[in-house]
C-alpha beads as a LAMMPS data file, in Angstrom:
LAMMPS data file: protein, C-alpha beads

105 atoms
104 bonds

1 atom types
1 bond types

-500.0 500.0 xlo xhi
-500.0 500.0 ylo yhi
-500.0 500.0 zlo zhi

Masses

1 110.0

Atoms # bond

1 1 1 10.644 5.353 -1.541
2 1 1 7.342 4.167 -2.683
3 1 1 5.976 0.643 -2.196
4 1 1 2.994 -0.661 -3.423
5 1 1 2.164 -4.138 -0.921
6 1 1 -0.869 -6.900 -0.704
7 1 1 -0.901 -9.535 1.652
8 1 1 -3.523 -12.308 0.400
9 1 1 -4.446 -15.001 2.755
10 1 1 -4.220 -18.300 0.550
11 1 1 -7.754 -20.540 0.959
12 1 1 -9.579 -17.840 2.836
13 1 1 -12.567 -17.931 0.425
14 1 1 -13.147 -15.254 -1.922
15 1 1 -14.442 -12.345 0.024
16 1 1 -11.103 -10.582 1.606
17 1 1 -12.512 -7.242 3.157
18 1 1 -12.437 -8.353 6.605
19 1 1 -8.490 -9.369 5.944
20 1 1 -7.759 -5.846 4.388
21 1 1 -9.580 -4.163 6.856
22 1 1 -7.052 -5.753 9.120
23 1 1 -4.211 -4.790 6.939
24 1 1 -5.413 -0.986 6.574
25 1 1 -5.730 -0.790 10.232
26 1 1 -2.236 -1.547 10.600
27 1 1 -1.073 1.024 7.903
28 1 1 -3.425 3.587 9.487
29 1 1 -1.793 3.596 12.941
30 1 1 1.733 3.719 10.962
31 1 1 0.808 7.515 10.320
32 1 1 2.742 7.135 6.943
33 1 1 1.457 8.226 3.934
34 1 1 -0.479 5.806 2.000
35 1 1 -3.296 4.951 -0.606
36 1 1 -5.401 1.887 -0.244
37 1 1 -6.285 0.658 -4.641
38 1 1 -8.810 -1.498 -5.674
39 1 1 -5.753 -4.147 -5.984
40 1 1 -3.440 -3.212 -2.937
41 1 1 -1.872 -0.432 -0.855
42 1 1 1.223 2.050 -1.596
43 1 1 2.844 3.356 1.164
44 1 1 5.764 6.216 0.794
45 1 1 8.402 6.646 3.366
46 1 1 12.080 5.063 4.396
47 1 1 13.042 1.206 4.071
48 1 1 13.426 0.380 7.464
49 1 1 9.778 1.827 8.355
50 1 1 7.699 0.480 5.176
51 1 1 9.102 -3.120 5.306
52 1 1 8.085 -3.009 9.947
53 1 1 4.702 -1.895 8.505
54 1 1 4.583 -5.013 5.757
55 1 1 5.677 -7.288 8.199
56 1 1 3.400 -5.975 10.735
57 1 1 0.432 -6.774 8.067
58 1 1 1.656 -10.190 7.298
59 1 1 1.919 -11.015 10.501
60 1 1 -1.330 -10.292 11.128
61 1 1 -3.304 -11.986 8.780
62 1 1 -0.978 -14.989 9.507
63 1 1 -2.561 -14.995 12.678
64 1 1 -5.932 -15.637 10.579
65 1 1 -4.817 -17.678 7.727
66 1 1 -2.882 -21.162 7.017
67 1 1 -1.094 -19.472 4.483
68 1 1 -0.449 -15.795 3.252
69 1 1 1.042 -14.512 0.313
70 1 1 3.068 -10.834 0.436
71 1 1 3.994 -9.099 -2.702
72 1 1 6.315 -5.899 -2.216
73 1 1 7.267 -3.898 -5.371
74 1 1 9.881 -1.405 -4.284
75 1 1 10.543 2.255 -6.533
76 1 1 13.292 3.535 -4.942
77 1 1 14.486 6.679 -6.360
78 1 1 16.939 8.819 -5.179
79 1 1 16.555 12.322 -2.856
80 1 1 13.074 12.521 -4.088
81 1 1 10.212 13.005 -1.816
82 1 1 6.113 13.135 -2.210
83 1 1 5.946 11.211 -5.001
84 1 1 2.687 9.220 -4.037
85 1 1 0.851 12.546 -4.620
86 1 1 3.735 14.050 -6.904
87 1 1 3.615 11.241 -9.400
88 1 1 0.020 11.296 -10.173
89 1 1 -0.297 15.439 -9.819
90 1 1 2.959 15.020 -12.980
91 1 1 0.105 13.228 -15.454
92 1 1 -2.823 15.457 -14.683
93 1 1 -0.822 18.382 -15.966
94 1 1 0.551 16.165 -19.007
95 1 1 -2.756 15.394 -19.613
96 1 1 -4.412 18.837 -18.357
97 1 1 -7.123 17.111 -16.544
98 1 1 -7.906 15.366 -13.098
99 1 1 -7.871 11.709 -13.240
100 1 1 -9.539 8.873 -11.262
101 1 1 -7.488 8.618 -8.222
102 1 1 -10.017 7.726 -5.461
103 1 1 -8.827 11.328 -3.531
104 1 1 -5.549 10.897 -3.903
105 1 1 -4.549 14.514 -5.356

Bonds

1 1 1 2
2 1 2 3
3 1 3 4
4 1 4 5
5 1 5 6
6 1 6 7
7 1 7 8
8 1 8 9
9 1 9 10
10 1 10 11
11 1 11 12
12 1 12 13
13 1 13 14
14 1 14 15
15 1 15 16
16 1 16 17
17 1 17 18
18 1 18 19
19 1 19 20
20 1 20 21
21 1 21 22
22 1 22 23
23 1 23 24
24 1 24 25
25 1 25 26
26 1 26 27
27 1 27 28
28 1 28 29
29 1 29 30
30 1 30 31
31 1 31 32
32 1 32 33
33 1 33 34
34 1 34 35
35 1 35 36
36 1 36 37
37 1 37 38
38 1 38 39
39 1 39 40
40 1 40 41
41 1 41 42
42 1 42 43
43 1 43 44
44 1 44 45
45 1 45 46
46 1 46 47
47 1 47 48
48 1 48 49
49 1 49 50
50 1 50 51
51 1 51 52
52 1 52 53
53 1 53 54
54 1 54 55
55 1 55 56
56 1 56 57
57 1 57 58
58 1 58 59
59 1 59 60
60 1 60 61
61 1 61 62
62 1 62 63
63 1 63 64
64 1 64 65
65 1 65 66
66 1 66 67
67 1 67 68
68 1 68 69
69 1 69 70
70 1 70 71
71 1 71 72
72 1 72 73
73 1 73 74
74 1 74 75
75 1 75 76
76 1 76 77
77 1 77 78
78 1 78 79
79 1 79 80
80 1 80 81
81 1 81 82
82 1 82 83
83 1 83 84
84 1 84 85
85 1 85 86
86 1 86 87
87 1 87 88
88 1 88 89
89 1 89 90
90 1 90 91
91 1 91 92
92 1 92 93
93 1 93 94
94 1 94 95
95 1 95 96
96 1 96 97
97 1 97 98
98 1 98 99
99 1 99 100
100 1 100 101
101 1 101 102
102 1 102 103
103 1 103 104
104 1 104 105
């Protein structure tokens, strides 16, 4: 399963590093596999683990913020594994060339 995750802290002014810094932390000491965007993080594993990590997060910047906003998008697909690497790795070799992907492949 593959889930791409931000938690935004709602009136925290407009710099957010600290918060994701907080957030990546978190996701770090999951030891899953993820990939921190410009725009959010994916993480790949099982239900039960991802969603304990996104709570985990929320949680946390709760603790720092009057209100926080978490948006999950879920791509669940069935028996398939290493698709965080797998999916971008597929389009490189459509495309026969390395993309942009921060060190992702």
């Amino acid at each position: 399963m593959l889930v791409e995750f931000r938690v935004i802290p709602v009136g925290a002014g407009e710099e957010l590093k600290e918060f994701m810094a907080k957030v990546l932390a978190i996701v770090e000491k999951s030891e899953m596999d993820y990939q921190l965007t410009a725009m959010g993080t994916l993480l790949e594993g099982e239900w039960e683990e991802i969603m304990f990590v996104v709570k985990k997060c929320h949680e946390e910047i709760r603790q720092h913020a009057a209100r926080v906003v978490t948006e999950i998008v879920v791509d669940d697909r069935k028996d398939v594994k290493g698709r965080l690497k797998g999916n971008v790795l597929e389009v490189e070799y459509v495309l026969g060339k390395s993309l942009q992907t921060g060190g992702l492949t």
